[in-house]
C-alpha positions in Angstrom: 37.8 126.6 85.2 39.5 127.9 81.9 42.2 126.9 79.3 44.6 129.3 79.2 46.4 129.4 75.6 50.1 129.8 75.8 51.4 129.3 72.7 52.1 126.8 69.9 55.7 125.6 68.4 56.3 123.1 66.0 54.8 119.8 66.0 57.7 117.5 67.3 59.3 120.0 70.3 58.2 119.2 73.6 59.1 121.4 76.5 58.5 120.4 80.1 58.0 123.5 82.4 57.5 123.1 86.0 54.7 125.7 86.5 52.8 128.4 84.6 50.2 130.6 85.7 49.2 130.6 89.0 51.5 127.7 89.1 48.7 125.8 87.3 50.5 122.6 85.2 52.0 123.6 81.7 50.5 121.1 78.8 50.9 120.2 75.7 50.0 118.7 72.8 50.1 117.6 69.0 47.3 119.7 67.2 46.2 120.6 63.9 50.4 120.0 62.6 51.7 122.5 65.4 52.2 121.5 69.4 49.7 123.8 71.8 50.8 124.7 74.9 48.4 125.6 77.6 47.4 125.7 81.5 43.9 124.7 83.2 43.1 127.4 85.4 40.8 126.3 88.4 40.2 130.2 89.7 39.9 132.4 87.0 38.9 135.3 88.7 41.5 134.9 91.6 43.8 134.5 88.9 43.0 137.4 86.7 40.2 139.2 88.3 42.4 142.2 90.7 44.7 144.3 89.0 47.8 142.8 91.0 46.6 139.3 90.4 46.9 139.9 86.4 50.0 141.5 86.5 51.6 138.3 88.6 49.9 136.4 85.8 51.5 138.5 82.6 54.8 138.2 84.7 54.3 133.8 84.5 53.2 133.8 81.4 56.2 135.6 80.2 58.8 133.3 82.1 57.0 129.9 80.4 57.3 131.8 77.3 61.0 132.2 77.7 61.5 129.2 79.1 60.1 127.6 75.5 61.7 129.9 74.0 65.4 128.5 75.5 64.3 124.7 73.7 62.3 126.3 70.0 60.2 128.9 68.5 57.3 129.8 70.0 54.5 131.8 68.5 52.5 133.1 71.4 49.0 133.7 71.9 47.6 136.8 73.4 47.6 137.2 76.9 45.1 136.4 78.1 43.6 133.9 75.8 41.2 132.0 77.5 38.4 129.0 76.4 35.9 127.3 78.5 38.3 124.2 78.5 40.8 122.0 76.8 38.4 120.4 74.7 38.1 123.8 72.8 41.7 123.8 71.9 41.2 122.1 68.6 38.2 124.5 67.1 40.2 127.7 68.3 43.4 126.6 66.8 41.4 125.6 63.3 41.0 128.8 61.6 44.2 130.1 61.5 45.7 127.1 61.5 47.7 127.6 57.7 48.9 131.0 59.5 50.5 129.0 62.5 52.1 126.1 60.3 53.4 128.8 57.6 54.8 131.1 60.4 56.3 128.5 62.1 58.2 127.2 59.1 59.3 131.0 58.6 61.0 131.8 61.9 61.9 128.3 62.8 65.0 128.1 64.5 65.3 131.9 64.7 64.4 134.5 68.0 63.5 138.1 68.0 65.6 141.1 69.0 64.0 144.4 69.2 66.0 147.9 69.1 64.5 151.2 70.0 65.6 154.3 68.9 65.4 157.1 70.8 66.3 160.9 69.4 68.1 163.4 71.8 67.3 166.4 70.5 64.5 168.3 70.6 61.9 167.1 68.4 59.2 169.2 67.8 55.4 167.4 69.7 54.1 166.0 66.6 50.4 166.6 67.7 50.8 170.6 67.6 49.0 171.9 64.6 51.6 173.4 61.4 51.4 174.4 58.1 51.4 172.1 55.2 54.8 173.2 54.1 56.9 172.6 58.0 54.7 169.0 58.3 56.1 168.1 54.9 59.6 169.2 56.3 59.7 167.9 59.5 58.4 164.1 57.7 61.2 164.2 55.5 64.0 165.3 58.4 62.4 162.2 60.6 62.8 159.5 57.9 66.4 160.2 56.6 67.3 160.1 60.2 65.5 156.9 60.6 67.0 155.5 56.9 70.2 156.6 58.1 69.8 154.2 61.3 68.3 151.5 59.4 71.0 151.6 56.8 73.9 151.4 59.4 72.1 148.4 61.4 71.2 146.4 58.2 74.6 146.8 57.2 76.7 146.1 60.0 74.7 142.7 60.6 74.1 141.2 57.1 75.4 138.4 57.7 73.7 137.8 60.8 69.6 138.6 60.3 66.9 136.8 58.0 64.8 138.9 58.2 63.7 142.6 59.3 60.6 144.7 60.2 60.1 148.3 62.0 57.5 150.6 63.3 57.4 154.3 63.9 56.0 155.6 67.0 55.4 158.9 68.4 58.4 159.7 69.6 60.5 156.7 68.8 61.4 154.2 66.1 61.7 150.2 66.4 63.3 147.6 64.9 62.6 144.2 65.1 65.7 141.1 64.1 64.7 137.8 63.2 67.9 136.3 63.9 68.6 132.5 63.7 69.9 130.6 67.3 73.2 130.0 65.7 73.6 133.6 65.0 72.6 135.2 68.5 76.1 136.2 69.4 77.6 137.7 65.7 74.5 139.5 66.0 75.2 141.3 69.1 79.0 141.4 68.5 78.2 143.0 65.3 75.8 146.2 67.1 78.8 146.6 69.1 80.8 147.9 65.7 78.3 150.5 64.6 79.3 153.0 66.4 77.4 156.1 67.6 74.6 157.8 65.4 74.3 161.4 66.2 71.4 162.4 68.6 70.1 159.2 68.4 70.3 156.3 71.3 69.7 153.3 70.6 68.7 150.5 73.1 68.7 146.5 72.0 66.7 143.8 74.0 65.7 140.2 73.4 65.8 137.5 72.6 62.1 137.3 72.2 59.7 134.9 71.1 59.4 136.5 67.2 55.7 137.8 67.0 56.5 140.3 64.8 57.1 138.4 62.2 54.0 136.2 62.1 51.7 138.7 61.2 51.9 140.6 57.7 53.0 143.3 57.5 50.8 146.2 58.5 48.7 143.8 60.3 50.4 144.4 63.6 48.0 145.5 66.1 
């Protein structure tokens, strides 16, 4: 038998969710100045111990997650996040509990929307070995190209986003919204009048529960 840690929200939103992992009972409760959400899991290693049993459980985990997400903000924990039992709730939630309360208060009210850029073009494999000079060129090409995006997509949805964050990748770029509820729809109508950025694709999804923002930045891992 384990606690498995779903996530916490503000103090005062309660969500009732049918089932949640292994169709074990979703919980809650007031902790610490945030609500906890969590499931007891009888069979932990029927639950999580074959490679198709885990990815059922990612896949329920996920739904209660959006499901909270539909009523508040959640923060999430990572999956899985397990502790011997409920009773352990309280002294796993009391280190970071300033980061949960300050983050919450941050993104309250407010989902995330993630857009991934994708170049069309050839880009040269970043991994192959080049002189000092072509690195230095090919850096500076890839991040105009990637201001040039930014600076259309910040633009286009001032009035729309609190708040932004991206990550480069390998071979593609990400942005990450934090867009209040109320905003959800001038947000997406306003993507729609950027228009097309040469040899780039971009592709939007969310809403998400806003983990990107709770974290500093440069602390994502």
């Amino acid at each position: 038998m384990a606690a498995l840690l779903y996530c916490v929200t503000q103090a005062d939103a309660t969500v009732t969710i049918a089932g949640g992992v292994c169709n074990a009972q979703v919980e809650s409760r007031p902790m610490l100045g945030v609500r906890v959400y969590w499931s007891t899991v009888e069979d932990v290693e029927a639950c999580f111990g074959q490679p198709e049993a885990m990815k059922q459980a990612a896949l329920q985990f996920h739904q209660v997650l959006r499901e909270i997400l539909a009523i508040t903000t959640p923060i999430p924990f990572r999956f899985p996040t397990l502790l011997e039992n409920s009773d352990a709730l309280e002294q796993h939630l009391a280190s970071e509990q300033e980061l949960y309360r300050e983050a919450l208060a941050r993104v309250d009210s407010a989902v995330q929307y993630e857009i991934i850029a994708t170049w069309l073009d050839e880009q040269p494999d970043s991994a192959t070995p080049v002189s000092g000079r072509e690195y230095l060129k090919r850096r500076q090409q890839e991040a105009a190209r990637v201001a040039a995006v930014e600076t259309k997509l910040r633009s286009v949805t001032a009035d729309s986003v609190r708040e932004w964050r991206s990550r480069q990748e390998r071979k593609t770029h990400r942005w990450f919204a934090l867009v209040p509820r109320e905003h959800r729809e001038r947000f997406i109508a306003s993507l729609r009048t950027a228009g097309g950025s040469e040899n780039v694709r971009l592709r939007l999804s969310g809403p998400w529960p806003p983990s990107e923002f709770v974290a500093s930045r440069g602390q994502h891992e």
